[in-house]
ZAMARGU-4260 file (C-alpha; in steps of 0.2 Angstrom, whole numbers, plus 5000, padded with zeros to 4 digits):
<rodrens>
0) 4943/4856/5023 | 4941/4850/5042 | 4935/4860/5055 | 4951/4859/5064 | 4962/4862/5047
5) 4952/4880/5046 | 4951/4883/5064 | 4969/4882/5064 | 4973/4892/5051 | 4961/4906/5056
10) 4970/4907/5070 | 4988/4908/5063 | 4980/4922/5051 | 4973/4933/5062 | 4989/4929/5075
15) 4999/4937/5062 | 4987/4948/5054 | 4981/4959/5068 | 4997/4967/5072 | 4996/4973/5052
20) 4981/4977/5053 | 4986/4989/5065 | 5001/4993/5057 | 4991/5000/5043 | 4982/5007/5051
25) 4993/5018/5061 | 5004/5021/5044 | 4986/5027/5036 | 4982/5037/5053 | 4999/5049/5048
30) 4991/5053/5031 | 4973/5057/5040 | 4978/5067/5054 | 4988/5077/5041 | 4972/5077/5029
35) 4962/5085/5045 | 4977/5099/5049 | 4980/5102/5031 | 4960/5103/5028 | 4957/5117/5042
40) 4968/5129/5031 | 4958/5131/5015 | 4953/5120/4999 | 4968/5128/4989 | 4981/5119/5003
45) 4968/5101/5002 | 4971/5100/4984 | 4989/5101/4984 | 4989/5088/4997 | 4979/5078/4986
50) 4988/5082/4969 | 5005/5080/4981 | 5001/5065/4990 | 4992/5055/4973 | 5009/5057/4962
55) 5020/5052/4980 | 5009/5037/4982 | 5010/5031/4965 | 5031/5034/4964 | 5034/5026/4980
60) 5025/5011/4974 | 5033/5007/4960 | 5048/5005/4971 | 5039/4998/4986 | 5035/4984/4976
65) 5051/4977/4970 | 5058/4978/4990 | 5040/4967/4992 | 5047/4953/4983 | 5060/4950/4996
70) 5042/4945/5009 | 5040/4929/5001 | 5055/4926/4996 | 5062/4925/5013 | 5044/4916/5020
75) 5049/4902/5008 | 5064/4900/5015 | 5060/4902/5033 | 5046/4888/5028 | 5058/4878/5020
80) 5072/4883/5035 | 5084/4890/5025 | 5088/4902/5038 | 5105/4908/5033 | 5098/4913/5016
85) 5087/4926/5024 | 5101/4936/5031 | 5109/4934/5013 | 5092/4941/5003 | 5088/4957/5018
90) 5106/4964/5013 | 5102/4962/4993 | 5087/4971/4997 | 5094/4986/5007 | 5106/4991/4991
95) 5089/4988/4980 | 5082/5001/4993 | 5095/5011/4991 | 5095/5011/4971 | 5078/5014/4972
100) 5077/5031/4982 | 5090/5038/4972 | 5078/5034/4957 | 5061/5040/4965 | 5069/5055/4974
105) 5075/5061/4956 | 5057/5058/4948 | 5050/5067/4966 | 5059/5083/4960 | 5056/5084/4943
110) 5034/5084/4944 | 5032/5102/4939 | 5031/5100/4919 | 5019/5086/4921 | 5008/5099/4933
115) 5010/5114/4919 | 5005/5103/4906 | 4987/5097/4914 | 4984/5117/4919 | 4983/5112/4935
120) 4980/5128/4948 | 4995/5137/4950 | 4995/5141/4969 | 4989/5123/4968 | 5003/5115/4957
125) 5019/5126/4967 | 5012/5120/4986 | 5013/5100/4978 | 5030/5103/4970 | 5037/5108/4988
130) 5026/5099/4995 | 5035/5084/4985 | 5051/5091/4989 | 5052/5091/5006 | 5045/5074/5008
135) 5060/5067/4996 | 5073/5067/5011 | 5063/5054/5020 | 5063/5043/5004 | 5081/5030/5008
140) 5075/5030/5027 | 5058/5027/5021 | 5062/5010/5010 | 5076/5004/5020 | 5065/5002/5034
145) 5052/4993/5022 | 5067/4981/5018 | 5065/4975/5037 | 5046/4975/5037 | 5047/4963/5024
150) 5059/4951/5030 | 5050/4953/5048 | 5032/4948/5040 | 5042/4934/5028 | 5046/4928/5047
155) 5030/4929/5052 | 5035/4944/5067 | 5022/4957/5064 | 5024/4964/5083 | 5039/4975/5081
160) 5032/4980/5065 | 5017/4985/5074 | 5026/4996/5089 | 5037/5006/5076 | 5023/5011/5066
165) 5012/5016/5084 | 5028/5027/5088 | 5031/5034/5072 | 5010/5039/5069 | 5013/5050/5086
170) 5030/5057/5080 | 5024/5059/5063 | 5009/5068/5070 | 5018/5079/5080 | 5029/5085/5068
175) 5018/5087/5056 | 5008/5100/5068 | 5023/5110/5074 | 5028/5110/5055 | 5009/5114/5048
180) 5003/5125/5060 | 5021/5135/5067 | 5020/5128/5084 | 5033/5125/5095 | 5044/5140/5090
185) 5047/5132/5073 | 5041/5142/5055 | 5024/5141/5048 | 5023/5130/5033 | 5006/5125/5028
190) 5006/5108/5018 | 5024/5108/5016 | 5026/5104/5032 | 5018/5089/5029 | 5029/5084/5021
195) 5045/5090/5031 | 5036/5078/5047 | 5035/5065/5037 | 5053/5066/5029 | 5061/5066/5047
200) 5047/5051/5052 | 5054/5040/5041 | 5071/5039/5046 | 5067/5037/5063 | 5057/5022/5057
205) 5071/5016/5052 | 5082/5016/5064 | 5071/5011/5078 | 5068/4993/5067 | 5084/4990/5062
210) 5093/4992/5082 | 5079/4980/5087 | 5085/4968/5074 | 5104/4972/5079 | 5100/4969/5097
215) 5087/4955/5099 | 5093/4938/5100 | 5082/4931/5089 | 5088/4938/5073 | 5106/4931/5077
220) 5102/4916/5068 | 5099/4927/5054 | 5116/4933/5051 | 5107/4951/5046 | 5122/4963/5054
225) 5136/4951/5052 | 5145/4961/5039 | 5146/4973/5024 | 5141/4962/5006 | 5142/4968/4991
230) 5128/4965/4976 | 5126/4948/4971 | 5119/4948/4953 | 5111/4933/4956 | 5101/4938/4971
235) 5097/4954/4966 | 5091/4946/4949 | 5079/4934/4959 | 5071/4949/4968 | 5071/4961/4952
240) 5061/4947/4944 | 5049/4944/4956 | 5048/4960/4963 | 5047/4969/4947 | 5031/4963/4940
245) 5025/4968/4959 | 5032/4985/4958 | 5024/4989/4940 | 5006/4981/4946 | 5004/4994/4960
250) 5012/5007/4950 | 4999/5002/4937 | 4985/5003/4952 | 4993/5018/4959 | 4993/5026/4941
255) 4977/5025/4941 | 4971/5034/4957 | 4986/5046/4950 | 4979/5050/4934 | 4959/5050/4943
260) 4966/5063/4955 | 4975/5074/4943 | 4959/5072/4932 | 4949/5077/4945 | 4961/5091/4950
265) 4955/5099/4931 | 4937/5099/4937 | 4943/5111/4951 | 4949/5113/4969 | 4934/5110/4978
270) 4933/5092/4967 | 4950/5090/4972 | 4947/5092/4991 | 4933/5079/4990 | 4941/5068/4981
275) 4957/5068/4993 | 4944/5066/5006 | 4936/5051/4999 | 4954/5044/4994 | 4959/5047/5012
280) 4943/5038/5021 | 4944/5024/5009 | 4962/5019/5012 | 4958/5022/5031 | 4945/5008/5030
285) 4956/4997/5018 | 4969/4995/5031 | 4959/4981/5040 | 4957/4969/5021 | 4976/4974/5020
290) 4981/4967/5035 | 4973/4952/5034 | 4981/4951/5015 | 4997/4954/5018 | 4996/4939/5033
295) 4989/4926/5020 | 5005/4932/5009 | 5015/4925/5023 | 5006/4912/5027 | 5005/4905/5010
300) 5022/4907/5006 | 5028/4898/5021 | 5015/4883/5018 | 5024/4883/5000 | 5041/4882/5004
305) 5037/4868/5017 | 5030/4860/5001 | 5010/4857/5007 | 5002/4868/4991 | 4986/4859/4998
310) 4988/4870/5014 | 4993/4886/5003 | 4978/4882/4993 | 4966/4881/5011 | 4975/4896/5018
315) 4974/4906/5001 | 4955/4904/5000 | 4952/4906/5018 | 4962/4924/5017 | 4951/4929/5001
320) 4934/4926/5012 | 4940/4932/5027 | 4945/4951/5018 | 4927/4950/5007 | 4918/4946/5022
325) 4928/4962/5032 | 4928/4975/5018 | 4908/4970/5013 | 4904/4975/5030 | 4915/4991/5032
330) 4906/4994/5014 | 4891/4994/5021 | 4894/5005/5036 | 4903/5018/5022 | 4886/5019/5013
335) 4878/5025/5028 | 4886/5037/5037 | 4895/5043/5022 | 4888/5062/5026 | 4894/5062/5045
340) 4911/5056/5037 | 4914/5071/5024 | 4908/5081/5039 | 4921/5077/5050 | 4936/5082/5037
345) 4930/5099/5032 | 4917/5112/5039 | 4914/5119/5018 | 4897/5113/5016 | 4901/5111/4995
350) 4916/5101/5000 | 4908/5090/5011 | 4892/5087/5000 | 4902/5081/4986 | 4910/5070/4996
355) 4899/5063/5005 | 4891/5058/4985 | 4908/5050/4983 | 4908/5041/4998 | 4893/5034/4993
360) 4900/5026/4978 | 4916/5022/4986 | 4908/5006/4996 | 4906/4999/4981 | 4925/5003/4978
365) 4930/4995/4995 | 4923/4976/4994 | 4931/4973/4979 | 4948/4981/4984 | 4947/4970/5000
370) 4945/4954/4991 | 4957/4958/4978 | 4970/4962/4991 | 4969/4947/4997 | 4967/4936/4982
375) 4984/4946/4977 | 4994/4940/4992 | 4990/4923/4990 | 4995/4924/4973 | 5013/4936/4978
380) 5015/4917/4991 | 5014/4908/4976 | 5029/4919/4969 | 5017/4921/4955 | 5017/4940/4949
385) 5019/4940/4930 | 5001/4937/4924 | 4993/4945/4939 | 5005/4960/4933 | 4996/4959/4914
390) 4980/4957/4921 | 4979/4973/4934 | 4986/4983/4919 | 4972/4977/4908 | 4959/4980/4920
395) 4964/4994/4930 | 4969/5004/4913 | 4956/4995/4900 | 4943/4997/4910 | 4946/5008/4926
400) 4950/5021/4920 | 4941/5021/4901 | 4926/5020/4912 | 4931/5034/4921 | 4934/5044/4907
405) 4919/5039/4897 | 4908/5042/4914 | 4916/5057/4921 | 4924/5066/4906 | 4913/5063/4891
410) 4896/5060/4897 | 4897/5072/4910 | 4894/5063/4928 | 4909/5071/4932 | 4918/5067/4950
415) 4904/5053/4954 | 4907/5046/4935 | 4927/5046/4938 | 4924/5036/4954 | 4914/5022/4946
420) 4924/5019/4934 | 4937/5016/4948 | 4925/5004/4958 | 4923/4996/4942 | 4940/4991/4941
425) 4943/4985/4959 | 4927/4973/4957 | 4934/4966/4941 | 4951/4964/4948 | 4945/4954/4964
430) 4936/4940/4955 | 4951/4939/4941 | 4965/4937/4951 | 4954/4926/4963 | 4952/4913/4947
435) 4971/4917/4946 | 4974/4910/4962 | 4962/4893/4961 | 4972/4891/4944 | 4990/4893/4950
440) 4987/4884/4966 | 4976/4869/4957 | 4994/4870/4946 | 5005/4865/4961 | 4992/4854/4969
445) 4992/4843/4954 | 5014/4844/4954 | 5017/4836/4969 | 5001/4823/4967 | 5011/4818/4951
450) 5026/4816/4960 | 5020/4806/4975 | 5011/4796/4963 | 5027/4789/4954
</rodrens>
């Protein structure tokens, strides 16, 4: 690798990177300033935030991830300047979206027996259920404008991505308050006003992203708008089998935190709080390594539709390091002002003692999700999402949570035992899939050497 090569592709990485990285940001942001709000009203409110928030983020995973397969799909064929394809694939993806919310919004309304049957707290368990509810009206607004986030990172435009999300953290925000708290003349709703922001958020995500893409001339080589399509089978089975093994990974990963949080919920409410708190702060800080990840997934599928694997390869690499070296450090800063963190979400000292033993443990948590982050793009670039999706289930499930069940349940470490287990599992998966990656790329490496060698 020359100096220039990697200089160059540092470059391109963080150009398409940063506006991510603050796009996450941002999109995190919504769920701490509601995690703040939410927290000054009590610990019963925090914990159906977190029982709430930990079945929503697991549900809309599952179908985030089969609309994620249309990013490298359409970054092949923009490296490969296939342009009129991309057009062809975003409308496919929109009636996936649309398939999808009616699926998730049904799952969204029908929690409450899975809540009666872990004995979670009643005036717990009835806040999440409408809690739930009210987000559900948000969900088609919500994936459809993740249908044009993908095919605007597949482009490699992560600007307008960036400026949506910015105004949609201070609309979410503001709604969220009036709705929380009763302000502005409207009824006091406590958490499920949370949810009711966010719902009316997520359509006017949508809309502002897709009258961009109507009105700038830069997409009119696209064809995106040009008219109605109906399914095609054949594209929608391209993106069901890439996305699907996508979709049932970070279901698998999201399970997990599910299952931890619901497990934790069973411990009691003041668990529950720290546990949303730690949850919260982690995903905060995990935003910079996801960033960067989602960029090498671009970055990596347009190298490999231009046909140079030994640039996806230097890319790939360079992505994996660059996200380790990022979450290492932020790991590092975690572990030492873990107590001024916890401080700054709650004023119950019990609430914030626990979490600040949580935080703790959580650095661990967040160098390995970092690197596996990335070393999971440069695989998702590759198209290759099969054997990562066997492997997350085997580790998160085998061993995650086992461990966290052993640790926390069994032997009695309780919430700091659970949270092991789960750093476990993210350590495992970063070197696992990153010997995934240095095997499939090695794989395409030696597939064009053969053939120039004939």
């Amino acid at each position: 690798m020359t100096r220039t090569a990697l200089a160059r592709d540092l470059i391109a990485l963080l150009r398409v990177g940063w506006p991510l990285v603050l796009n996450n940001l941002f999109s995190i942001g919504v769920n701490v300033a509601d995690t703040l709000m939410v927290g000054r009203l009590g610990a019963t409110q925090l914990a159906a935030l977190s029982i709430g928030s930990s079945l929503w983020i697991g549900i809309f995973l599952a179908g985030l991830g089969v609309i994620m397969a249309l990013g490298p799909t359409v970054a092949q064929h923009y490296g490969a300047q296939r342009l009129h394809e991309i057009g062809h694939d975003t409308r496919q993806a929109i009636w996936l979206a649309l398939v999808l919310s009616g699926l998730v919004i049904g799952v969204m309304h029908s929690v409450a027996p899975l809540l009666a049957w872990l004995a979670i707290d009643p005036a717990v368990s009835t806040l999440a259920e409408a809690y739930l509810r009210a987000l559900s009206y948000g969900v088609p607004g919500l994936y459809l404008y993740h249908v044009m986030r993908q095919m605007n990172e597949g482009i490699g435009r992560t600007l307008p991505i960036m400026f949506v999300m910015a105004i949609a953290l201070v609309l979410n925000v503001a709604l969220s308050y009036c709705f929380i708290f009763g302000a502005c003349n409207v009824r006091r709703l406590g958490v499920i006003g949370s949810g009711v922001g966010s719902s009316m958020s997520y359509w006017c995500m949508f809309l502002m992203i897709a009258l961009y893409t109507w009105y700038h001339p830069y997409y009119q080589r696209f064809n995106l708008w040009t008219r109605v399509q109906p399914p095609d089978r054949s594209a929608m089975a391209r993106l069901l089998g890439l996305g699907g093994p996508i979709g049932l990974s970070l279901m698998l990963q999201a399970g997990l935190f599910t299952a931890l949080a619901l497990l934790m919920g069973t411990l009691g409410k003041e668990y529950a709080a720290a546990h949303q708190i730690t949850l919260n702060y982690a995903g905060l800080v995990f935003m910079l390594p996801l960033g960067l990840a989602f960029a090498t997934a671009v970055l990596v599928g347009q190298a490999s539709g231009r046909g140079c694997p030994l640039d996806a390869r230097r890319i790939g690499y360079l992505g994996v390091t660059v996200c380790c070296t990022v979450a290492t450090t932020v790991g590092i800063a975690t572990y030492f002002l873990a107590p001024h963190i916890a401080r700054a979400y709650t004023h119950d000292l019990r609430v914030a003692g626990l979490a600040s033993s949580l935080l703790t443990i959580s650095a661990i948590l967040q160098m390995g999700d970092g690197t596996q982050s990335a070393a999971a793009g440069a695989l998702r670039g590759l198209k290759d999402t099969r054997v990562p999706m066997l492997l997350n289930g085997a580790i998160y499930w085998g061993i995650g949570f086992a461990t966290a069940y052993l640790l926390g349940v069994k032997l009695g470490y309780g919430a700091q035992g659970i949270w092991l287990g789960l750093a476990l599992a993210l350590c495992t998966a970063a070197v696992t899939l990153t010997l995934r990656f240095r095997r499939v790329v090695g794989l395409h490496v030696a597939r064009v050497n053969g053939l120039a060698s004939r």
